[in-house]
PAZAPA-4460 file (N, C-alpha, C; in steps of 0.05 Angstrom, whole numbers, plus 32768, in hexadecimal, padded with zeros to 4 digits):
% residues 207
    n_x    n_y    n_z   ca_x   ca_y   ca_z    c_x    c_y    c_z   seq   type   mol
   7989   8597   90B3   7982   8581   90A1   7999   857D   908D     1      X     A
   79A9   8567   908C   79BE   855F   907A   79B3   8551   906C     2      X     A
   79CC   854A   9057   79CC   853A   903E   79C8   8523   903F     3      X     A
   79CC   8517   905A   79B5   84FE   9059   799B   84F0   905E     4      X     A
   7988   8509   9069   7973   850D   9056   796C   850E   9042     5      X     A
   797D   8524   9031   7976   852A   901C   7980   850B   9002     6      X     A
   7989   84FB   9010   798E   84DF   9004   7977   84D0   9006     7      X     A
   7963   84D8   9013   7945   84CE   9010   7934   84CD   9003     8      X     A
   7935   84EC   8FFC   791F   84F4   8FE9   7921   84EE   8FC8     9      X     A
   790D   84EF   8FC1   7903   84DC   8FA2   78E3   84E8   8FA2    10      X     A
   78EC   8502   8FA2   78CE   8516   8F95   78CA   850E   8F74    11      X     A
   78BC   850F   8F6A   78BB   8513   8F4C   78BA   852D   8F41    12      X     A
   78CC   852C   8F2C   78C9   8546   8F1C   78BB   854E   8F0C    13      X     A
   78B1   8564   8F03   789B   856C   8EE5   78B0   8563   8ED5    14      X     A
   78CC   8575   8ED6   78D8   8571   8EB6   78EA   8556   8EBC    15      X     A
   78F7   854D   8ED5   7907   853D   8ED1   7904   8526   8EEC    16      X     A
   7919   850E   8EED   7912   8502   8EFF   7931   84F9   8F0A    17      X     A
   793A   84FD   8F27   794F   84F6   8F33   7952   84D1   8F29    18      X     A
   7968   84D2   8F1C   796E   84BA   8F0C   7987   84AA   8F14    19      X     A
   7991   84B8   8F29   79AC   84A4   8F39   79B7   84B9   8F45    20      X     A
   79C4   84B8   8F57   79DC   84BF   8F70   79F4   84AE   8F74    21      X     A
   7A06   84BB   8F7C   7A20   84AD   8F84   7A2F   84C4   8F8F    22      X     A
   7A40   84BD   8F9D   7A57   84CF   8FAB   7A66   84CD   8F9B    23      X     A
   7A7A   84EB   8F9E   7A8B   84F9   8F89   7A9F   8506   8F91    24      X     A
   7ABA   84FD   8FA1   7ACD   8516   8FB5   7AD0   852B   8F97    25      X     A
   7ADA   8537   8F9E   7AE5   854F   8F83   7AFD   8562   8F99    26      X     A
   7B09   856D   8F81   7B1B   8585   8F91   7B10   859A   8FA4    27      X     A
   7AFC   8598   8FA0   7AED   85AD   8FAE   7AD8   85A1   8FC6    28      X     A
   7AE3   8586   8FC4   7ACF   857D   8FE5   7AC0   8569   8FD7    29      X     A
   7AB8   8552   8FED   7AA4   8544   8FE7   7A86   8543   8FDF    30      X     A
   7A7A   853B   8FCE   7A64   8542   8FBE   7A56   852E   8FBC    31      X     A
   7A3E   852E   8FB8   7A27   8515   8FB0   7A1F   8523   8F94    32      X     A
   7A25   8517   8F7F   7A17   851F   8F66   79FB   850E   8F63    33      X     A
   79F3   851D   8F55   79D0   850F   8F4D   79D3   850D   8F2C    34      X     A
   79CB   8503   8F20   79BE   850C   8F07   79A3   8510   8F00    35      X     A
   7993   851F   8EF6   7973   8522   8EE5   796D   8525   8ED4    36      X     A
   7959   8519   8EC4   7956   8513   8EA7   793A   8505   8EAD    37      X     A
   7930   8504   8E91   7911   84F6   8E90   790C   84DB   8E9C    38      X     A
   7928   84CF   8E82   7930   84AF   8E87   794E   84A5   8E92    39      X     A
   795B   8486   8E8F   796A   8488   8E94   7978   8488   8E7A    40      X     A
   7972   8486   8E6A   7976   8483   8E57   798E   849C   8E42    41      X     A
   7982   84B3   8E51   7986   84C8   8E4B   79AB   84D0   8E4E    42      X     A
   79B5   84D5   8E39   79D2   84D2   8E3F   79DD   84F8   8E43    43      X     A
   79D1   8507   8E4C   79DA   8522   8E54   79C4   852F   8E68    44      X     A
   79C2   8521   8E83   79B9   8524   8E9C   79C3   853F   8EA3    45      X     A
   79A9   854C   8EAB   79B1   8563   8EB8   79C3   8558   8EDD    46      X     A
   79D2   856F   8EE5   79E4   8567   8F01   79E0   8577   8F14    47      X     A
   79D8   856A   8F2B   79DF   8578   8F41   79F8   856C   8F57    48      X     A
   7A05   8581   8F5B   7A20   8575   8F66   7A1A   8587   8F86    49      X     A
   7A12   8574   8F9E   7A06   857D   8FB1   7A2A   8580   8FC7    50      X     A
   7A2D   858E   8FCB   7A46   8582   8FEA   7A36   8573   9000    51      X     A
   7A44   8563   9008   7A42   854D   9019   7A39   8552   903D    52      X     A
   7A44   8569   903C   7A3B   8575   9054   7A29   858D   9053    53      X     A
   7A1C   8591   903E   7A07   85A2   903C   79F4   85A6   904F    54      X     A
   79E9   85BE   905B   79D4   85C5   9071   79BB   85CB   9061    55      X     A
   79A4   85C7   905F   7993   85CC   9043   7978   85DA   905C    56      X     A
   797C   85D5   907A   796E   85DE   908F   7972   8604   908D    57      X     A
   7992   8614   9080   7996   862B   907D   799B   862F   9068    58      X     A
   79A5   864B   9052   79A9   8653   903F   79B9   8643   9032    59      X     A
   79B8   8636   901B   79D1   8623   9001   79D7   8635   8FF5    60      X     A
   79F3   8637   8FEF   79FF   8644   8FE0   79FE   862F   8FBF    61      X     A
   79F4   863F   8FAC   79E7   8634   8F93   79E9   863E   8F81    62      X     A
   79F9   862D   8F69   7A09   8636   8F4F   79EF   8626   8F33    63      X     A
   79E7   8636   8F26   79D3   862D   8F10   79EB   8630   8F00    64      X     A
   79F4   861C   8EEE   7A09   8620   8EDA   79FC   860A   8EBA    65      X     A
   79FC   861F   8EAC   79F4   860E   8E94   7A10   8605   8E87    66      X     A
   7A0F   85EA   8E7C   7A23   85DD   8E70   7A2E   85ED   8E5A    67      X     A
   7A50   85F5   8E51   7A60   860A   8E47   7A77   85F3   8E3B    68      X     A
   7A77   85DA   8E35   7A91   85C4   8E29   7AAB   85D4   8E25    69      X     A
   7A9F   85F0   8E15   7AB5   85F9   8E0D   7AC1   860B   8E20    70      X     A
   7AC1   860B   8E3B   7ACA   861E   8E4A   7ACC   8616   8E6B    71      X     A
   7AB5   8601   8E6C   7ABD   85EA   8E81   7AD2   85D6   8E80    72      X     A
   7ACF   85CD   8E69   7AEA   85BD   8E62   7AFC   85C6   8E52    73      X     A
   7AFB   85D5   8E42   7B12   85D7   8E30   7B19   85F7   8E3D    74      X     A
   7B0F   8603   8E4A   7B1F   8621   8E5A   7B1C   8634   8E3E    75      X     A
   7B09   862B   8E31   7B05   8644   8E20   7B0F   8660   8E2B    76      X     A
   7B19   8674   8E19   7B18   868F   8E20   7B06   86A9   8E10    77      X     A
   7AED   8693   8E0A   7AE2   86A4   8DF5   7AC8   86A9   8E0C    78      X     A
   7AC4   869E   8E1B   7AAD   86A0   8E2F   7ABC   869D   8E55    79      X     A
   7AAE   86A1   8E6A   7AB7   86A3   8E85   7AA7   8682   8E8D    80      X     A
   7A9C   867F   8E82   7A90   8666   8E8B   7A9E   865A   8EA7    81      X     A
   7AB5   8644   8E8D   7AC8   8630   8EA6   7AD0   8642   8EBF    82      X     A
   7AD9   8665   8EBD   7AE3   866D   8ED2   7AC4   8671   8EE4    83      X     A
   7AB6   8675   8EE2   7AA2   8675   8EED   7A97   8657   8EF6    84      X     A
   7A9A   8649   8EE9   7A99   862A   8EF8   7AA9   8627   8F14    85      X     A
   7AC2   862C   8F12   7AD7   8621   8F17   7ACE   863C   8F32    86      X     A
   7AD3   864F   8F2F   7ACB   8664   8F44   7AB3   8658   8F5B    87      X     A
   7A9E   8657   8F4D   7A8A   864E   8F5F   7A8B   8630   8F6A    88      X     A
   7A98   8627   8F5C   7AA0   85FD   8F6B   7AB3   8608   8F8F    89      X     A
   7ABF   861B   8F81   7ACD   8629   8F9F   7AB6   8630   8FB3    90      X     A
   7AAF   8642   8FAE   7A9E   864A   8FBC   7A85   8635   8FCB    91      X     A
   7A7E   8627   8FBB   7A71   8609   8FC6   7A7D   85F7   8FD1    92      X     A
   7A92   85F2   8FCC   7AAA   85E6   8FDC   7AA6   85FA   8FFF    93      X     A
   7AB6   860E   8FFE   7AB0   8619   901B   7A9E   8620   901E    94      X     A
   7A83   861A   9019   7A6D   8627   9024   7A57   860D   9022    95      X     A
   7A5E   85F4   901F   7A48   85E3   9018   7A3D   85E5   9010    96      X     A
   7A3A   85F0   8FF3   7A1B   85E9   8FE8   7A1E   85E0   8FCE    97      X     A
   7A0D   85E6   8FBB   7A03   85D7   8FA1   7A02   85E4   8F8A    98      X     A
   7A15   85D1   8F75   7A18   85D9   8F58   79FB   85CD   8F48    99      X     A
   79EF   85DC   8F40   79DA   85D0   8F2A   79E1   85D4   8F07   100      X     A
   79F0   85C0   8EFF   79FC   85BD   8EE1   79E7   85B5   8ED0   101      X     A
   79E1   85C7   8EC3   79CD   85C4   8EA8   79CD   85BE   8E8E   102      X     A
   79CE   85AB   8E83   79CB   85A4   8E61   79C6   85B2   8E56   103      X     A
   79D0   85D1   8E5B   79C4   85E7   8E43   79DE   85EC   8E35   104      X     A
   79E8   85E1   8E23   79FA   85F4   8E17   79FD   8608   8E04   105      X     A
   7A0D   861D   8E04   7A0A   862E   8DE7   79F5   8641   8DEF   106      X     A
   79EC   8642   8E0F   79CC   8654   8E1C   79B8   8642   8E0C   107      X     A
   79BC   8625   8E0A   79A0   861B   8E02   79A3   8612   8DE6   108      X     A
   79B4   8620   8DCF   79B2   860F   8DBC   79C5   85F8   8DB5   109      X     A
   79CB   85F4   8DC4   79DA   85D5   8DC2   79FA   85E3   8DB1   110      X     A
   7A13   85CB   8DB2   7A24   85D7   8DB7   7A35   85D5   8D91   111      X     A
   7A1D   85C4   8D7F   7A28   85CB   8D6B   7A19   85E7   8D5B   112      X     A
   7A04   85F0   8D63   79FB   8606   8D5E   7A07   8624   8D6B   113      X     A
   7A1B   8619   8D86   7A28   862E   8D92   7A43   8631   8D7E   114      X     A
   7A4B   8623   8D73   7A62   8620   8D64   7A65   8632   8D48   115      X     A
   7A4B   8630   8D3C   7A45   8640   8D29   7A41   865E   8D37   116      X     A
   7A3A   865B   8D45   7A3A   867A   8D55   7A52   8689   8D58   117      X     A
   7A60   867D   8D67   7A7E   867D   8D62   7A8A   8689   8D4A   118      X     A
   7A86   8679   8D33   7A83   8684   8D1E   7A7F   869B   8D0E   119      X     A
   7A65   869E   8D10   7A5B   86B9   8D18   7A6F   86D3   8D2B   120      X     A
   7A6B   86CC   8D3D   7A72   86E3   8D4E   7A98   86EC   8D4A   121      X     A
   7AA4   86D2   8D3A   7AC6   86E1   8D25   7AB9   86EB   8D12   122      X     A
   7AA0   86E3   8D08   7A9B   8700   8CEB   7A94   8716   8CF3   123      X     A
   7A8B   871A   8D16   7A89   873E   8D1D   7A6D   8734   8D28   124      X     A
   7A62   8724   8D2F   7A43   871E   8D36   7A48   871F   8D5B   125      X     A
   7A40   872C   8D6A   7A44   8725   8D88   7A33   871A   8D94   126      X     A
   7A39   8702   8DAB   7A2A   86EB   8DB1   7A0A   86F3   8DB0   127      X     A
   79FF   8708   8DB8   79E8   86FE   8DB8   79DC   8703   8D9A   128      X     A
   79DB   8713   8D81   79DB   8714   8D67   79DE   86FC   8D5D   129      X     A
   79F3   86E8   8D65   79F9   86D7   8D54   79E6   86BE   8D5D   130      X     A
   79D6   86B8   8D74   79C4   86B1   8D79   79B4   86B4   8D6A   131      X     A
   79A6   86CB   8D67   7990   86DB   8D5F   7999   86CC   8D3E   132      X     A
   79A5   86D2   8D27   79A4   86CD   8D12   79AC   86AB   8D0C   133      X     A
   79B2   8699   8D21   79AB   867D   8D16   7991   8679   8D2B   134      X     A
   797D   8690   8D29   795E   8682   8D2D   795A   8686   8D4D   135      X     A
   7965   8680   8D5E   7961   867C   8D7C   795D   869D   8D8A   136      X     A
   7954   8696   8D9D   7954   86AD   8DAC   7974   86B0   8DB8   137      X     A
   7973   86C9   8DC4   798D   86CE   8DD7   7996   86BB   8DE6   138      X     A
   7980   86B1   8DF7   7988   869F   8E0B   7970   868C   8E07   139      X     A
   7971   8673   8E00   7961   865F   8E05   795B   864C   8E20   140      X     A
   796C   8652   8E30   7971   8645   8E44   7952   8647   8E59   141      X     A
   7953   862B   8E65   7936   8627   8E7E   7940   8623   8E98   142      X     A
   7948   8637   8EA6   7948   8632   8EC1   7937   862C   8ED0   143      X     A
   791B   8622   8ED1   7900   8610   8EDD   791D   85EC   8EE0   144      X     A
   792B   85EB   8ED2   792F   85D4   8EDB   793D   85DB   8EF4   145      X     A
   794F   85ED   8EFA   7956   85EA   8F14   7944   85EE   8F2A   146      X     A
   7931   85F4   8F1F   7921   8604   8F38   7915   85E3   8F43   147      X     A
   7912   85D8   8F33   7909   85B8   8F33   7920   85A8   8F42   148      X     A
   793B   85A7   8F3F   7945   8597   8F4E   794A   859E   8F65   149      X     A
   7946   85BF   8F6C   7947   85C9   8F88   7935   85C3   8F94   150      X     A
   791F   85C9   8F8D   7908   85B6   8F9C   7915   8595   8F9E   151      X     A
   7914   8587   8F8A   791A   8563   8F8F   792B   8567   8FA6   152      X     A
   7941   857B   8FB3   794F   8579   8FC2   794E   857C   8FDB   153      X     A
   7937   8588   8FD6   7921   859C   8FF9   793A   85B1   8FFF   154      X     A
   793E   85BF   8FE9   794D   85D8   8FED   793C   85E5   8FEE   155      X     A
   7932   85FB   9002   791A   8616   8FFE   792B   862F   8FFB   156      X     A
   794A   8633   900C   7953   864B   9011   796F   864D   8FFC   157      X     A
   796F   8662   8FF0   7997   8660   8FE5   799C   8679   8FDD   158      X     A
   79B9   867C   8FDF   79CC   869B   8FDF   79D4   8684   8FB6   159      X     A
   79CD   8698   8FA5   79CB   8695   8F93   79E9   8697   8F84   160      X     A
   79FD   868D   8F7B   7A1A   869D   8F6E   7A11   869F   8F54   161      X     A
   7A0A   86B6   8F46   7A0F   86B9   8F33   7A0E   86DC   8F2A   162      X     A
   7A12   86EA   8F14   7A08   86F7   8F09   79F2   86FA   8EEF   163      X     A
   79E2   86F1   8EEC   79D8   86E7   8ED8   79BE   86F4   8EE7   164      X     A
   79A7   8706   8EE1   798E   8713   8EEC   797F   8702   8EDF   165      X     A
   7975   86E7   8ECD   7960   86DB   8EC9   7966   86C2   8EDC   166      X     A
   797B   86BB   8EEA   797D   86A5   8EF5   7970   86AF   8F14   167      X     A
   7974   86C7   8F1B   796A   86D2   8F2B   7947   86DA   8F2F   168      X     A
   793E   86D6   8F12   792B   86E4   8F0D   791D   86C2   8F12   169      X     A
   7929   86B3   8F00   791B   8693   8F00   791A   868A   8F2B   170      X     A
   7928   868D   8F3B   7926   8689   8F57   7916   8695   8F5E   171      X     A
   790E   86B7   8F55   78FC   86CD   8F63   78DC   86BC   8F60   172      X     A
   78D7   86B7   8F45   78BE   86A7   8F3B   78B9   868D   8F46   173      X     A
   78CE   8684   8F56   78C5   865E   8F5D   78C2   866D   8F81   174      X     A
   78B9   864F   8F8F   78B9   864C   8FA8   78D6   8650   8FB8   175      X     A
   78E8   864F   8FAB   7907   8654   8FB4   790D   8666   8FCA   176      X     A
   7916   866C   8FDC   7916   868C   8FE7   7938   868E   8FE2   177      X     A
   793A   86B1   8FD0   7952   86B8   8FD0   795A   86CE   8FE8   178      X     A
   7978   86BF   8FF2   7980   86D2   900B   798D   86DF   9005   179      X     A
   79AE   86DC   8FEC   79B9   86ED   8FE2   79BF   86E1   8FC5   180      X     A
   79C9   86FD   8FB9   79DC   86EE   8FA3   79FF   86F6   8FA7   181      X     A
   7A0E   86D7   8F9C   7A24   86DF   8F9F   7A35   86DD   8F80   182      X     A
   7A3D   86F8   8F86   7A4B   8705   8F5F   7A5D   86E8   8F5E   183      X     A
   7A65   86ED   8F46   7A77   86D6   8F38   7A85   86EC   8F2B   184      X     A
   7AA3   86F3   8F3C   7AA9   8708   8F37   7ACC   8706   8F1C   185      X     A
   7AC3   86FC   8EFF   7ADE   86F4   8EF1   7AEC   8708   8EE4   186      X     A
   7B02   8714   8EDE   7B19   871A   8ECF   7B0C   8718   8EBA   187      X     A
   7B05   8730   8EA6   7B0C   872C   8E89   7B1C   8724   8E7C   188      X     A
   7B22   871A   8E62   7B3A   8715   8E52   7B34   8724   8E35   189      X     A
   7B49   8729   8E2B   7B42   873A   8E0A   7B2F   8728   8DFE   190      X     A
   7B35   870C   8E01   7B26   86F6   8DF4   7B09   86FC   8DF2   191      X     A
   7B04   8701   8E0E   7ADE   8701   8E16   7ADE   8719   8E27   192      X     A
   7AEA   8733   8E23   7AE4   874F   8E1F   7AC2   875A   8E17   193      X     A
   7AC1   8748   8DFB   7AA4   875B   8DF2   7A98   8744   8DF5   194      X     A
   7A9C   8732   8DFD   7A7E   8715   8E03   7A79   871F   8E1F   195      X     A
   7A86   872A   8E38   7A78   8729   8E4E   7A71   8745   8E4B   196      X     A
   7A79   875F   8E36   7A6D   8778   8E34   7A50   876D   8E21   197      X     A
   7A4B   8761   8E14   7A33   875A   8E13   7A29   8758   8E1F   198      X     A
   7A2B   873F   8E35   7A1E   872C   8E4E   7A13   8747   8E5C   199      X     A
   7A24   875C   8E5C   7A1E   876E   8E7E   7A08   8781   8E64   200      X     A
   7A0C   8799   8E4F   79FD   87AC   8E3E   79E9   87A3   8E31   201      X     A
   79E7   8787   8E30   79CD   877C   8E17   79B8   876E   8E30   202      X     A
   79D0   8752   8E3B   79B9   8740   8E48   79BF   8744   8E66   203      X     A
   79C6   875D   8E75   79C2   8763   8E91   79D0   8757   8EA2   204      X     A
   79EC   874B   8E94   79F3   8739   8EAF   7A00   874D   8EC3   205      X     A
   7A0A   8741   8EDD   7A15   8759   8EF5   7A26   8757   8EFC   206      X     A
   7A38   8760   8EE4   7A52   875B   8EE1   7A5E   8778   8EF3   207      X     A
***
């Protein structure tokens, strides 16, 4: 079952609703992007960036990536984000499958409250603390939305890339079936030394 099927379907969503398609070559292979959101109205659409020759009949190789501005685009070195973008767009590139880009930034608090964090964490506060004291939890982030566009997509099966055990944990709880996970395996830098020794001692990632 290919991707032009999957140009058929127009399920409705609980949280969101497939709101346009178009083809997208990229460096990494040809793609059909989607956008989802309530309305159209809505000007920061969550993304699914599908490859064009996708098999959705066997395992998708499937990247849940919450939106990072400062590290997707600007190559921050204070977080792995962009290298972890940029890693797994490879990996979907040779393996056909699907990036799911999320409007979460900052883990959910949006990206001028991540900034103050920032902030925070040059006065000695480490990422997840500095959360914690402007009010938010650690991680605010809802991965139910991906689980929602995998379904809109009639994806049932996927080898997961990430390290992250709640993104894992959000697939275990939906109808999804997980076959593997594949590490997202980046280079430290002095820069983000103690942000991913957080990520792995506080919030479990599998680094």
């Amino acid at each position: 079952m290919h991707i032009c099927y999957l140009c058929t379907l127009n399920f409705y969503l609980i949280l969101l609703n497939r709101q346009v398609q178009a083809e997208l070559p990229t460096k990494w292979g040809s793609f059909i992007i989607y956008a989802y959101a309530q309305n159209r109205d809505e000007q920061q659409p969550n993304i699914a960036l599908i490859h064009r020759d996708v098999d959705i009949s066997g395992s998708v190789a499937v990247r849940i990536h919450s939106e990072c501005i400062t590290g997707d685009l600007f190559g921050s070195k204070r977080c792995d984000c962009g290298e972890q973008f940029e890693h797994s767009m490879k990996i979907i590139g040779e393996k056909k499958g699907l990036m799911i880009y999320l409007r979460q930034e900052g883990r959910g608090i949006g990206l001028i409250n991540k900034l103050d964090a920032y902030n925070l964490q040059d006065k000695g506060y480490d990422t997840f603390e500095a959360n914690v004291h402007l009010g938010f939890e650690p991680d605010e982030r809802d991965f139910q939305i991906a689980i929602e566009i995998l379904n809109d997509l009639n994806i049932e099966t996927i080898d997961l890339i990430t390290n992250n055990p709640d993104k894992i944990a959000a697939i275990d709880r939906s109808t999804i079936k997980l076959v593997s996970r594949i590490p997202v395996v980046i280079p430290s830098k002095t820069e983000n030394e103690r942000y991913l020794k957080v990520k792995q001692d506080v919030m479990g990632h599998l680094l």
